[in-house]
RODRENTOR-588092 format. One record per residue: x, y, z of N, C-alpha, C in turn. Coordinates in pm, whole numbers, padded with zeros to 5 digits, always signed. Layout:
<recs>
XYZXYZXYZ;...
</recs>
This chain:
<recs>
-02910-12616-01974-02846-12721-02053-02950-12787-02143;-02911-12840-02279-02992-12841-02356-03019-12990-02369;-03169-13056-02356-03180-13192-02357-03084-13286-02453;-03027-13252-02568-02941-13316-02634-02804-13343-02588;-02763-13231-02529-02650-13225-02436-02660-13327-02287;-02747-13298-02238-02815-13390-02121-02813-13588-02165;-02843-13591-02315-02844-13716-02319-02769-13742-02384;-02620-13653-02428-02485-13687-02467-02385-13712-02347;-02463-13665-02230-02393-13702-02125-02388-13849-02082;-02511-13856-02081-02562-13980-02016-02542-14067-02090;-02534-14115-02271-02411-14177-02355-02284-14176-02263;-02234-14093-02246-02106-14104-02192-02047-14198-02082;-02172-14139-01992-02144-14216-01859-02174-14374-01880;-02261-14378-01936-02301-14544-01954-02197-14590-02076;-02086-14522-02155-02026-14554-02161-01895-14649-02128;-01890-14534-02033-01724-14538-01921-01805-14677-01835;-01951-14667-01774-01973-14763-01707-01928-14911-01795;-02017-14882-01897-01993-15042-01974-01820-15057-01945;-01709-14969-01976-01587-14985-02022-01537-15063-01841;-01591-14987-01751-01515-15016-01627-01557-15124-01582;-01708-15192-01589-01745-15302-01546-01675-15423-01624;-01637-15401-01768-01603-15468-01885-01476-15482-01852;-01365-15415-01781-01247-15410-01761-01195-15538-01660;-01064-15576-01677-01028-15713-01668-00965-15826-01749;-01039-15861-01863-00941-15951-01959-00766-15954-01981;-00800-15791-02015-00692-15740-02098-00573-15682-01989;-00613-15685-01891-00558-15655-01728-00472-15766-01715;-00541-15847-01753-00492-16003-01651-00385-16031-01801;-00402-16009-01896-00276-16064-02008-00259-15967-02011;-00230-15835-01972-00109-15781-02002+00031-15767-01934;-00017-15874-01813+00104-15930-01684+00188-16012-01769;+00139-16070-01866+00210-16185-01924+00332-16130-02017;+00284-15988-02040+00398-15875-02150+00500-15788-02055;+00455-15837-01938+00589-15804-01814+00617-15892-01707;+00631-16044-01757+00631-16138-01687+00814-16130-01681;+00892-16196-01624+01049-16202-01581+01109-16276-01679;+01020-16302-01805+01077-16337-01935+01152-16223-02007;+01058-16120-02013+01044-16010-02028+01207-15886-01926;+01217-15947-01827+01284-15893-01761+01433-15947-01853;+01442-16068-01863+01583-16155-01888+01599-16098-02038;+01483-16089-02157+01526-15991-02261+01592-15895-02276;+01492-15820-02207+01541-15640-02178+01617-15627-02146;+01655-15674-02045+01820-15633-01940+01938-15715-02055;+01959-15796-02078+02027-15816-02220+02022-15711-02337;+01926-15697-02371+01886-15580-02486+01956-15468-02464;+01924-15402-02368+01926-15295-02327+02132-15294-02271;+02198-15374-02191+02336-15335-02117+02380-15375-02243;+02343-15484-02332+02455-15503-02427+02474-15436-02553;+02335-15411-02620+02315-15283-02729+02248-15154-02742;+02226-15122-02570+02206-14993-02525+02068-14976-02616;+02067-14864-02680+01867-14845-02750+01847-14898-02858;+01983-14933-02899+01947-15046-03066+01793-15145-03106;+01770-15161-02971+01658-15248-02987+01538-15193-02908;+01503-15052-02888+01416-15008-02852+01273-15063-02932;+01302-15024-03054+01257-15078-03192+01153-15188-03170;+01252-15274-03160+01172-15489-03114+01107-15454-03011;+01153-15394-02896+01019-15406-02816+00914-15358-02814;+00865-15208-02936+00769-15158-02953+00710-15229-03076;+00820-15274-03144+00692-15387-03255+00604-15525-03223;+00741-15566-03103+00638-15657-03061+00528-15634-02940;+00509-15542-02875+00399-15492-02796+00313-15472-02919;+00304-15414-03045+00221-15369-03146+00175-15503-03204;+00236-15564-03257+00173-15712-03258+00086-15738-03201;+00148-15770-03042+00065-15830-02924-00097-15771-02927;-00080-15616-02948-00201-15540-02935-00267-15617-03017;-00296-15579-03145-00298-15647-03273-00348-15790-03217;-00282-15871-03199-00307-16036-03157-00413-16083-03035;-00375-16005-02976-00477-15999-02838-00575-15968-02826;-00607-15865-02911-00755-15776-02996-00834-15879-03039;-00752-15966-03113-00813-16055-03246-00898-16201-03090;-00806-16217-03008-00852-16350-02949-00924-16270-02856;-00957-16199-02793-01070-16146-02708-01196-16104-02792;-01198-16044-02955-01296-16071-03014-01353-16190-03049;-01278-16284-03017-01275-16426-03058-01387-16493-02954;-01393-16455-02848-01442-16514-02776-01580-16461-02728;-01597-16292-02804-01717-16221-02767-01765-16291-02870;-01722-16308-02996-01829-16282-03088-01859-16451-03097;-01785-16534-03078-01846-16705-03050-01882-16731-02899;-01862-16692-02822-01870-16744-02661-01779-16846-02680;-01706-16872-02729-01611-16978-02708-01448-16977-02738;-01364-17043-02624-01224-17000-02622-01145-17067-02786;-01031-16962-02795-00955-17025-02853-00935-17179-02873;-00880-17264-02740-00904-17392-02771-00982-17471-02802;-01119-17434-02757-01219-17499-02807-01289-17486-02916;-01225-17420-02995-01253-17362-03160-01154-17454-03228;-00999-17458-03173-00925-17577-03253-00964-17709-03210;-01027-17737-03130-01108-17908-03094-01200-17916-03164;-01279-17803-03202-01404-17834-03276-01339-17857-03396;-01208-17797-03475-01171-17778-03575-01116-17918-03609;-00986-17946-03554-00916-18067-03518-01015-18216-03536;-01105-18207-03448-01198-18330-03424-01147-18440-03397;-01065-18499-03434-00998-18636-03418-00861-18611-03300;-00860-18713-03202-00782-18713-03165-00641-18707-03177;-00612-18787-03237-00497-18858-03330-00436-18701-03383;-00518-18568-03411-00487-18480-03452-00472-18380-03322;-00558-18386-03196-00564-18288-03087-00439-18315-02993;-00461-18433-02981-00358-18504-02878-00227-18416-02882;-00147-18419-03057-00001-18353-03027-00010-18217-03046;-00076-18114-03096-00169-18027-03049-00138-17955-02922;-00254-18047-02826-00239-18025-02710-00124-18049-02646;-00027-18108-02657+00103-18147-02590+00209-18010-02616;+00221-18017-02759+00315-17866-02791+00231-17761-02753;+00105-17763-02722+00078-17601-02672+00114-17645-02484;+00142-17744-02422+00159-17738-02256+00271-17715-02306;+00391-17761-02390+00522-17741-02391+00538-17568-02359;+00460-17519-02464+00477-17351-02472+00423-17306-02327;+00324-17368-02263+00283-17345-02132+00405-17337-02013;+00463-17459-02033+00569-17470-01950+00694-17417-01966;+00729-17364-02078+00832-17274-02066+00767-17123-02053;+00659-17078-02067+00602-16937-01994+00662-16988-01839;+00606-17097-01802+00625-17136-01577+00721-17073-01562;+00808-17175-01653+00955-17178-01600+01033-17012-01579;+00985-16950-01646+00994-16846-01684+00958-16757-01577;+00842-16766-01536+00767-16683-01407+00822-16740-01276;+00863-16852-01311+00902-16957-01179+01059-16894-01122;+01102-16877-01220+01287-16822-01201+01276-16683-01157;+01200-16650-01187+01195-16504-01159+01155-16442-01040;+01082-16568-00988+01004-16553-00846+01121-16580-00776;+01203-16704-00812+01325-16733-00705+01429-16648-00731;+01477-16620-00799+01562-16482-00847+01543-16381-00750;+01444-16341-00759+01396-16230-00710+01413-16248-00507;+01384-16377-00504+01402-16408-00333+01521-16392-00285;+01645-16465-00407+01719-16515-00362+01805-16314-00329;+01767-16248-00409+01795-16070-00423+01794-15997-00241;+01641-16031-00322+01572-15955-00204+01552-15992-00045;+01573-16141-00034+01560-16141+00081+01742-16245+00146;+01812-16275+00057+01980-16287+00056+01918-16505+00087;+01819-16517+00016+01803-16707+00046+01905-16691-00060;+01967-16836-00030+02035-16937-00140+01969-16987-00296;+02021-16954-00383+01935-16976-00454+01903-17160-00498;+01918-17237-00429+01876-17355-00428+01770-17347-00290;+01763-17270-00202+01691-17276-00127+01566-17221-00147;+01612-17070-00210+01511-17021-00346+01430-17058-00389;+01500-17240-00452+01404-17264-00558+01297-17383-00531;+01346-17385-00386+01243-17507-00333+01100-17374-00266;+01144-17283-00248+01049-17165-00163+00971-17104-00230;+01046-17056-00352+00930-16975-00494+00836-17148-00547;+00893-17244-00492+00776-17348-00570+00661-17331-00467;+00631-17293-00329+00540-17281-00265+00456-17213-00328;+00466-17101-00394+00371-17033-00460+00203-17092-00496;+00285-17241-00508+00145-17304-00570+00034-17337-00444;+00095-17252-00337-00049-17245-00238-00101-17109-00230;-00058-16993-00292-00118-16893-00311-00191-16902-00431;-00166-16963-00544-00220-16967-00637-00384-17024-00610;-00341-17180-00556-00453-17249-00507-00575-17172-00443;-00543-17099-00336-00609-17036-00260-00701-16917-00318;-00670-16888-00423-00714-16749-00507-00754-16835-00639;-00722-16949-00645-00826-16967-00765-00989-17041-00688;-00984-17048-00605-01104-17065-00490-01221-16932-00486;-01133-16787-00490-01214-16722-00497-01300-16638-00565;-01393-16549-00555-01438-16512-00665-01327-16384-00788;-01411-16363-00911-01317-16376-01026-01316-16246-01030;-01387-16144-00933-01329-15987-00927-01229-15993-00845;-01174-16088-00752-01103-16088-00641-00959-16105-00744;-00945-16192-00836-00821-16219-00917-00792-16082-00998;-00861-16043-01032-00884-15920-01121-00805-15790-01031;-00840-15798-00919-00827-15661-00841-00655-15647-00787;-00658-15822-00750-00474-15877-00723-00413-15841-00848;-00454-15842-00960-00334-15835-01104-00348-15665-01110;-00450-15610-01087-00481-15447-01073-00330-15405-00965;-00354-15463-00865-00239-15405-00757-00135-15408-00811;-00061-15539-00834+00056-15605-00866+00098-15494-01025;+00003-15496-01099+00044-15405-01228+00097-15254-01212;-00004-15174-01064+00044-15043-01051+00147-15082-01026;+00212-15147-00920+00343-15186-00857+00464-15182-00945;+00448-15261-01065+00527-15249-01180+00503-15142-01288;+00459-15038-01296+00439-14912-01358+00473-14812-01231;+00479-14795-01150+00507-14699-01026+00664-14749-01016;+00691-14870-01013+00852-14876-00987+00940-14824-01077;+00899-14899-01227+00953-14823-01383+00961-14679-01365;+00826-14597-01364+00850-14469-01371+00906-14428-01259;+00953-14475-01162+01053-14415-01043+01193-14411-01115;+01229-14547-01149+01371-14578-01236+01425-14512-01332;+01304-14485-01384+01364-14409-01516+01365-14233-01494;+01278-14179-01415+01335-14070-01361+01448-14027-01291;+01524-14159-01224+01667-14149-01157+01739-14185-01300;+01723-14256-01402+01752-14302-01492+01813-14190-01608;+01695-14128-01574+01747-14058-01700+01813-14020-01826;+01705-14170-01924+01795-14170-02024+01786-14103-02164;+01865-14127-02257+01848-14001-02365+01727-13980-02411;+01637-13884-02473+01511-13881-02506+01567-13905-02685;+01643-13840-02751+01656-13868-02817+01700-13950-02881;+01737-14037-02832+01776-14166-02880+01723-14286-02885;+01603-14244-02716+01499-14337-02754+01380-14327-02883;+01415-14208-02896+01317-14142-03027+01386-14201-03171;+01471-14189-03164+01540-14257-03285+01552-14411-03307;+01605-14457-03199+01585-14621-03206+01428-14710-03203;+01319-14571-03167+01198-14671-03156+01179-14623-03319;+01204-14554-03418+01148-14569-03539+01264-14627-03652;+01372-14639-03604+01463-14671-03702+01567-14794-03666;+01457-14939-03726+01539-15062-03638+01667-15039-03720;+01733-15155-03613+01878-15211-03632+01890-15315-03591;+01973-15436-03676+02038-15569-03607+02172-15594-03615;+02253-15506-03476+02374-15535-03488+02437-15656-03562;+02435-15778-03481+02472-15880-03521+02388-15997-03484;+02452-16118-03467+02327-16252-03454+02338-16290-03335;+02373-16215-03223+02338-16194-03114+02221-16125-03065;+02218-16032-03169+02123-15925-03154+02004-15990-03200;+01987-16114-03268+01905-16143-03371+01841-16206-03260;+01918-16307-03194+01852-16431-03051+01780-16288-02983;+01862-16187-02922+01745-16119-02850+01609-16063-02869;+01657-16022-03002+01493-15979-03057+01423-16089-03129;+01420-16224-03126+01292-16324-03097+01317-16356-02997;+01405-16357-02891+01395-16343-02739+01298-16243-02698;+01313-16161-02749+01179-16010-02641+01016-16062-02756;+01015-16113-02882+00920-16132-02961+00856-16253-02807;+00932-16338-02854+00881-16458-02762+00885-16403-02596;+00908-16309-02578+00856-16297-02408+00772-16201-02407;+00717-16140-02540+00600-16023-02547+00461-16110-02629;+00462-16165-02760+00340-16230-02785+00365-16397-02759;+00337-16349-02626+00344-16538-02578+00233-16640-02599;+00250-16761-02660+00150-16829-02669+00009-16845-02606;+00066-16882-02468-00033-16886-02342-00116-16779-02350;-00043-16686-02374-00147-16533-02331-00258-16562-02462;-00239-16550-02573-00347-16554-02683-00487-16686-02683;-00394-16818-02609-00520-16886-02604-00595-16840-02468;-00529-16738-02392-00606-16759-02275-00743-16606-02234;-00712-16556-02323-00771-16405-02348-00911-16444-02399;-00911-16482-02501-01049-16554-02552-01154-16577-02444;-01106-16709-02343-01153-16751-02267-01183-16657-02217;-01112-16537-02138-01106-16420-02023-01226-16345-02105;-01247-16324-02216-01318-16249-02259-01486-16297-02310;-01442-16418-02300-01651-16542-02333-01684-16494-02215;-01604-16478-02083-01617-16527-01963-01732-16401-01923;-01714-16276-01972-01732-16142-01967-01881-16172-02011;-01919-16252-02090-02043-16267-02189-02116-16323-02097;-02116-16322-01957-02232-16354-01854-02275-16255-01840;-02369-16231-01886-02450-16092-01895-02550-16104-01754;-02560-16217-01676-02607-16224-01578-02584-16105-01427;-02455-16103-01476-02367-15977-01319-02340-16066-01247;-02387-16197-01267-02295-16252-01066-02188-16288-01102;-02140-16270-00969-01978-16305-00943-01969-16424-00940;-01950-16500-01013-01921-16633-00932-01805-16722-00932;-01743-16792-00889-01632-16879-00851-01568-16900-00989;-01471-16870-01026-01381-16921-01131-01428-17016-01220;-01419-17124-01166-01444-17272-01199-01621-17274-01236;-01698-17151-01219-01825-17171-01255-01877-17072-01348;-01783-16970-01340-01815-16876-01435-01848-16960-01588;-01959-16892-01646-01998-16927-01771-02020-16849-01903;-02040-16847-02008-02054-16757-02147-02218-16775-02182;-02256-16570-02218-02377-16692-02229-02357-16625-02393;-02463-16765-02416-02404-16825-02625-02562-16711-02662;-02646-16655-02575-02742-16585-02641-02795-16414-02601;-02658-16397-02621-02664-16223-02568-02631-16169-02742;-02717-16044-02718-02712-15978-02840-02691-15921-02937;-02688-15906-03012-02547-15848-03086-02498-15730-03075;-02608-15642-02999-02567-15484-02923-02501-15513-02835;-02580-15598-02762-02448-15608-02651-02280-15667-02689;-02279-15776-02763-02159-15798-02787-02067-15728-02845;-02156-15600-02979-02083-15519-03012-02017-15425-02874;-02108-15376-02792-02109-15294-02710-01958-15331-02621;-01959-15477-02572-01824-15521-02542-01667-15559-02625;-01733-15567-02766-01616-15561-02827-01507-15447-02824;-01627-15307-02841-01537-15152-02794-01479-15176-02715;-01516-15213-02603-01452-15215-02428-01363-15287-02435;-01358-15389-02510-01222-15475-02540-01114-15443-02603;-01144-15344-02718-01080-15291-02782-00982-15203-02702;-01048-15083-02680-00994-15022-02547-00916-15065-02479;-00988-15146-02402-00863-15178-02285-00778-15267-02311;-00778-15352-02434-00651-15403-02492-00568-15310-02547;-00555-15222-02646-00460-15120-02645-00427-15046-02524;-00457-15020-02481-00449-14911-02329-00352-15011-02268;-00422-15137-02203-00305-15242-02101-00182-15236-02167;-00244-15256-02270-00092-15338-02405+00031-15223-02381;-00065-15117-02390+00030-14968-02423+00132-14952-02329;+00084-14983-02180+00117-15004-02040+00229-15076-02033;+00213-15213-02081+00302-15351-02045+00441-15293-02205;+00416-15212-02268+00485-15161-02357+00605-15056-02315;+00561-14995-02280+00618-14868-02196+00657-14985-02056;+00623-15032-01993+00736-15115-01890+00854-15181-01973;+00813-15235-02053+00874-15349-02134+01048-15272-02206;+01006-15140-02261+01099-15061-02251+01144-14982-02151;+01053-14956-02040+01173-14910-01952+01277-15010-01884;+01233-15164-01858+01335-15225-01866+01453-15209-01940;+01431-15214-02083+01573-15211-02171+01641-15041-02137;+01538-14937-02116+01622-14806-02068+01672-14806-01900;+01632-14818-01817+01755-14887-01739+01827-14933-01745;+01794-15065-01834+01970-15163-01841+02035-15102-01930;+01997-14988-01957+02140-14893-02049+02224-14851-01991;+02148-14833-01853+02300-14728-01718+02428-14871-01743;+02416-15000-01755+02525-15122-01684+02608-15173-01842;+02703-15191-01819+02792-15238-01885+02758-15367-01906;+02805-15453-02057+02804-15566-02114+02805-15674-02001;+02883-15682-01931+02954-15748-01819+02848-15780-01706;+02819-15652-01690+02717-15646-01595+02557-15722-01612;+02546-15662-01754+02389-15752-01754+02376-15870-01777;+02539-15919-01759+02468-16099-01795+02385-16160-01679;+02407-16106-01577+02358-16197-01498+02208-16069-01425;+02085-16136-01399+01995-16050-01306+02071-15987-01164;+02115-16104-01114+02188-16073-00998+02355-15945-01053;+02389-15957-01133+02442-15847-01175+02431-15729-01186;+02289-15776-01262+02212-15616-01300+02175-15561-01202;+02124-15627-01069+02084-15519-00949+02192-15479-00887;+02292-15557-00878+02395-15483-00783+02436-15372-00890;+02462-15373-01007+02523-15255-01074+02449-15140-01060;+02332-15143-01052+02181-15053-01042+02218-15012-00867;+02211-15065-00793+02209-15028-00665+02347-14937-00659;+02501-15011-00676+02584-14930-00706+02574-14788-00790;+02510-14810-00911+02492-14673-00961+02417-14573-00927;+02302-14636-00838+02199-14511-00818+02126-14557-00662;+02223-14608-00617+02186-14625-00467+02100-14782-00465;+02095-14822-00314+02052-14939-00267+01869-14954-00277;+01828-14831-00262+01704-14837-00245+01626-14863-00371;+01716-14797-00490+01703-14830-00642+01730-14978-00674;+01803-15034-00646+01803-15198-00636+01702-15221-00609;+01632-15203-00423+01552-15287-00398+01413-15240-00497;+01405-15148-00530+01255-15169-00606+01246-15215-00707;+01363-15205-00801+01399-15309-00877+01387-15461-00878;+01409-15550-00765+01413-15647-00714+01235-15678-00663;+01180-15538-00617+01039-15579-00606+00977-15554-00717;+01010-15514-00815+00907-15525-00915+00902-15676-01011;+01043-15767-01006+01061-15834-01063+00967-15937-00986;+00952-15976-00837+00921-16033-00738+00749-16029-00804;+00705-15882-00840+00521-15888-00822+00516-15938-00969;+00615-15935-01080+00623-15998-01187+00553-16147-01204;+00665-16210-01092+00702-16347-01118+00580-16410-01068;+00488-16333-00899+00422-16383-00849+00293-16403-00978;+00271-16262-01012+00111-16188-01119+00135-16368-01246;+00261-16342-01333+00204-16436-01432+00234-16519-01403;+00283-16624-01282+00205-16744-01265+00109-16790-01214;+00028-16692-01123-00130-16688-01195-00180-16706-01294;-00135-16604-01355-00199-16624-01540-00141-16737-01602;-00053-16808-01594+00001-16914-01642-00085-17041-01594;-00123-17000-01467-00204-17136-01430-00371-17122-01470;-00408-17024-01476-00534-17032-01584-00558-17076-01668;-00398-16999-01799-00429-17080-01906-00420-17207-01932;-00256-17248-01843-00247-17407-01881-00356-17486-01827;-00474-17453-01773-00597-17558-01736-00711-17476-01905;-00689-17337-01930-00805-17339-02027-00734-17372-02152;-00640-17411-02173-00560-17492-02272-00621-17656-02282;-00608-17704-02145-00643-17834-02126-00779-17870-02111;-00849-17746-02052-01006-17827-02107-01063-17796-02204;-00966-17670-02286-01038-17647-02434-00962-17724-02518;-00847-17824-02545-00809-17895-02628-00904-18007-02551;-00906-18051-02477-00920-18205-02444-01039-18231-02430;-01117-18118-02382-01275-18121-02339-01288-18176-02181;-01159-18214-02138-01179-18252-01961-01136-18162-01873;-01183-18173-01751-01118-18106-01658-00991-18187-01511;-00920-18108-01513-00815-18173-01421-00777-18051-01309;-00823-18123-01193-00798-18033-01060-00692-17936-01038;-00701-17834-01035-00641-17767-01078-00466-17777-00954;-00505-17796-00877-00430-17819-00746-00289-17962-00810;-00387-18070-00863-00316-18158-00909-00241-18110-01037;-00248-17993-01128-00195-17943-01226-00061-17862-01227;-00115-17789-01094-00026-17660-01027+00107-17761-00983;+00059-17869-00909+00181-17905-00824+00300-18006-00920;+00167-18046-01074+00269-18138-01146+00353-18043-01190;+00304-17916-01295+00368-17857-01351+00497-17771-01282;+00501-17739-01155+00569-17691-01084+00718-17807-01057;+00646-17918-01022+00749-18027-01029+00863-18024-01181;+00753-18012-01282+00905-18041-01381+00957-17876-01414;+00940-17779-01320+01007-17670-01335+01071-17657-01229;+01112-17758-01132+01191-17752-01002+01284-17810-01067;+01274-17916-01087+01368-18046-01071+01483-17953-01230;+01439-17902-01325+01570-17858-01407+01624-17776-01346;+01529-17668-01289+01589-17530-01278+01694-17541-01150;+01641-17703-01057+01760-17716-00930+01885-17761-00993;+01912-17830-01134+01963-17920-01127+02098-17785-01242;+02019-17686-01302+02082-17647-01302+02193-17534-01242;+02105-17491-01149+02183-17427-01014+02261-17471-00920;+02274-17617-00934+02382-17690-00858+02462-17701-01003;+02472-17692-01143+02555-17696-01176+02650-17553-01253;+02560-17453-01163+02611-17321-01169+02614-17237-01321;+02458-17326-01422+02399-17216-01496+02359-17124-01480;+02370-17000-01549+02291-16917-01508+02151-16938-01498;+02080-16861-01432+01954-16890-01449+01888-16762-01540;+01942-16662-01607+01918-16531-01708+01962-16594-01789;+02064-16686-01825+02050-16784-01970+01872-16847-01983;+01840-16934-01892+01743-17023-01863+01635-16918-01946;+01624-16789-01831+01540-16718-01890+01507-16688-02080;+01678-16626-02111+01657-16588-02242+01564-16729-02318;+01674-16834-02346+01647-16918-02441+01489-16962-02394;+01429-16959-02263+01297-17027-02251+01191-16928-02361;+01246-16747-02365+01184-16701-02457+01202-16728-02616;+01291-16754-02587+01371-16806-02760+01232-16947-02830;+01250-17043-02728+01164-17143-02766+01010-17116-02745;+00954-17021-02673+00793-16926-02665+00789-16845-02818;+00890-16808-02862+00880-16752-02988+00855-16866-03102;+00949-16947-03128+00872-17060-03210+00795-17158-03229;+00661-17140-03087+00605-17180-03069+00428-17094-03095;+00463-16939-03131+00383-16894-03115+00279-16916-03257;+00304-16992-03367+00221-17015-03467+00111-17089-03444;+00177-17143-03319+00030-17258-03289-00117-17192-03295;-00100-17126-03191-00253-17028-03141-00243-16909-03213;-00126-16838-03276-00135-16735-03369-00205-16796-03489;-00170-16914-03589-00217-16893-03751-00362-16966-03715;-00446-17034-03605-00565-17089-03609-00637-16908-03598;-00600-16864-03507-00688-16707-03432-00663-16614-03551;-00604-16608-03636-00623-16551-03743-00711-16577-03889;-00672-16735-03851-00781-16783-04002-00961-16780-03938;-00976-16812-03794-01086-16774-03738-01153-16613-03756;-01059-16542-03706-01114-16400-03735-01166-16374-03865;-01100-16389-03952-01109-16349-04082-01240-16408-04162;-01301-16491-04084-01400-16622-04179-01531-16566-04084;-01610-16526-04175-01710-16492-04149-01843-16609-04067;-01783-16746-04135-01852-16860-04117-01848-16905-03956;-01731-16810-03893-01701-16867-03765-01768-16766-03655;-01684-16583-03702-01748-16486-03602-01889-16392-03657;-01946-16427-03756-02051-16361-03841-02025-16234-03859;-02085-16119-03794-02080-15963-03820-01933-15927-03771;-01862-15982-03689-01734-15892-03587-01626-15966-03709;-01693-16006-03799-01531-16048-03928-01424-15991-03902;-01255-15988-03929-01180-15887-03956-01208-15787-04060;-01184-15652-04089-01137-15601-04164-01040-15623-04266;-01060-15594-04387-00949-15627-04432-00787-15592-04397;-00797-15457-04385-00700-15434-04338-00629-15485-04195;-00724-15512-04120-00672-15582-03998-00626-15748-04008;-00721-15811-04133-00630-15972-04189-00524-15902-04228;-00513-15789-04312-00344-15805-04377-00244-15757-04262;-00262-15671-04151-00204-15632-04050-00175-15758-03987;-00210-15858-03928-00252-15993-03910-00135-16089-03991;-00131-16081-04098-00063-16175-04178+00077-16131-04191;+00080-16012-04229+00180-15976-04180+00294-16013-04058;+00193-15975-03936+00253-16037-03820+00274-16149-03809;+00251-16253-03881+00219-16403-03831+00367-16397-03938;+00367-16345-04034+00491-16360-04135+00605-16308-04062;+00576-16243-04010+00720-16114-03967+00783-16236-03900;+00706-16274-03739+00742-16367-03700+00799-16512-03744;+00735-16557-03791+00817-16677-03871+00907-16640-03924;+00950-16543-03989+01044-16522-04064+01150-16489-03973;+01120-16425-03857+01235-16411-03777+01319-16540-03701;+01211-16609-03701+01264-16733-03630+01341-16842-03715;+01254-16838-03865+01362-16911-03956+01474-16910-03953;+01496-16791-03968+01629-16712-03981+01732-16705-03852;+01683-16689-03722+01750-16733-03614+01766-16899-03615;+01660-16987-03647+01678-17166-03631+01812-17187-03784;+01788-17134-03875+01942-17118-03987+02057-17069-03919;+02049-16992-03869+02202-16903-03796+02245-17021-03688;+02111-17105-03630+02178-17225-03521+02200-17298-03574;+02182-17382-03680+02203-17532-03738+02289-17464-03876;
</recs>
């Protein structure tokens, strides 16, 4: 073997090493693109206009890629998160303050979102009440607690499990599933918008695929990486360091790159096999989650329910984890303070009990709750979308890792597509 060959190998391997040690960021947000927001879209999408909207869910995973790329470079190439780039920007209170308030708003309808889904999923799988449900999925916030205590490969390895779980269940489903190939081939390149029903769902799946939370919180996930030190250490101590090199940062930007398309690609392909399952159930059927499994179990047996029911379950548990990361790196990168995280978990959980009980005693659905919580994550997403774009693009902020041009106009684009969709859905309501 010829020494050139010998040290094209060894490129290689220290490749894959950098990529696997580097792996993680893009792990942990891509739970957020198959969170039970995500579930309440699809299964709508999918029983009521069958593959019509295959389409929306592969543009907005392409976005997301796209978006998610941009805030994890964001954070290699400054060591510093999303939020703390709009505080530096902002400066004045008077300007951060409401700011920071509409980005917890967008925080708290991601919860609510992961929160229903967890009790949903109990009330399925294990036959609780769903008011009993919803006092039981609020416990969560002692598993959360307990794991943000430990070290930050330990969180990493839990969203690793929980993700096969939801890619092993999908591809079980859709092999009993068996749905048209050609039609999914046709509807993912040739959109359609039935009507303005169709319109709420697709910034319904926009807003439960590039979710706010996830973009400010990737940044952070990715400075975090910039401890070039190797130790593990405790969540709450992990640090960025502001003087690693520009080989190296390039060196992690690849790895970011990577494994943000790759996850993305992942939480993409779930994201639609949701909507190709809920093609087997009739209109009728997918209004409700609890609908959709019994029709699923009826159609293709009980055991097909229940994994159904567990994948929604490792859903609900995975992104409110990630939900409780960001809404604290939201709050100490707008505010510059820190607030216990324990005391955060249990407020925010509180004002996602008290509606979601109040509407289950008055016999809302709770797959309404779901849709519209994505409906309002979608017009919220300009916040942390149009700052992470005018950042990328300005050389003054990330020096050498600038955008491309073509990646600002890919970029602007998206930030347009979106608004424009939502205009146009907030006109069709008022």
């Amino acid at each position: 073997m010829t020494s050139y060959r010998l040290e094209e190998i060894k490129r290689e391997r220290k490749t894959l090493r950098s990529f696997l040690s580097y792996l993680g960021p893009a792990l942990m947000v891509s739970i957020a693109y198959m969170d039970p927001g995500n579930y309440g879209t699809d299964l709508v999408a999918g029983s009521n206009f069958k593959y019509d909207l295959v389409w929306a869910v592969w543009l907005a995973s392409f976005v997301a890629m796209l978006l998610q790329y941009l805030s994890g470079k964001l954070g290699i190439a400054t060591g510093k998160s999303l939020p703390e780039m709009i505080r530096e920007s902002l400066n004045k209170k008077i300007y951060i303050v409401p700011y920071w308030i509409a980005s917890e708003l967008a925080a708290a309808a991601t919860d609510l979102a992961e929160y229903l889904g967890t009790v949903i999923a109990l009330n399925l799988l294990f036959g609780i009440p769903l008011l009993y449900s919803s006092i039981i999925g609020a416990l969560d916030v002692i598993i959360l607690l307990a794991m943000m205590s430990r070290r930050f490969r330990f969180i990493e390895r839990f969203f690793m499990t929980l993700v096969s779980i939801l890619v092993l269940g999908f591809l079980y489903q859709l092999l009993i599933v068996k749905p048209d190939p050609m039609q999914v081939i046709y509807h993912t390149f040739v959109p359609s918008i039935p009507n303005n029903e169709a319109l709420l769902i697709i910034v319904g799946i926009i807003g439960a695929t590039v979710m706010p939370h996830a973009l400010f919180v990737h940044s952070w996930l990715s400075k975090n990486k910039m401890d070039i030190t190797g130790k593990e250490e405790p969540i709450e101590k992990r640090y960025s360091s502001q003087n690693a090199s520009e080989e190296t940062r390039e060196g992690l930007r690849r790895a970011h790159m990577v494994e943000t398309v790759s996850m993305l690609f992942i939480a993409g392909f779930v994201n639609v096999g949701i909507l190709l399952v809920s093609t087997a159930l009739s209109p009728f059927q997918g209004d409700t989650i609890q609908h959709a499994a019994s029709g699923l179990s009826e159609l293709f047996g009980r055991f097909f329910g229940v994994i159904f029911i567990v994948t929604l379950l490792a859903s609900g548990l995975t992104s409110s984890t990630l939900g409780t990361i960001a809404g604290q790196v939201i709050m100490d990168g707008l505010l510059g303070t820190r607030v216990r995280v324990w005391l955060r978990r249990i407020v925010t959980r509180f004002v996602n009990v008290f509606p979601t009980t109040i509407a289950i005693l008055l016999g809302i659905d709770p797959l309404s709750l779901l849709v519209y919580s994505q409906v309002i994550l979608s017009i919220m997403i300009p916040l942390p979308m149009i700052p992470l774009v005018y950042y990328t693009s300005k050389k003054k902020y990330v020096g050498r890792f600038v955008n491309r041009r073509i990646t600002t106009v890919l970029a602007v684009v998206s930030v347009c597509l979106i608004i424009v969709f939502n205009g146009y859905l907030i006109s069709t309501i008022f």
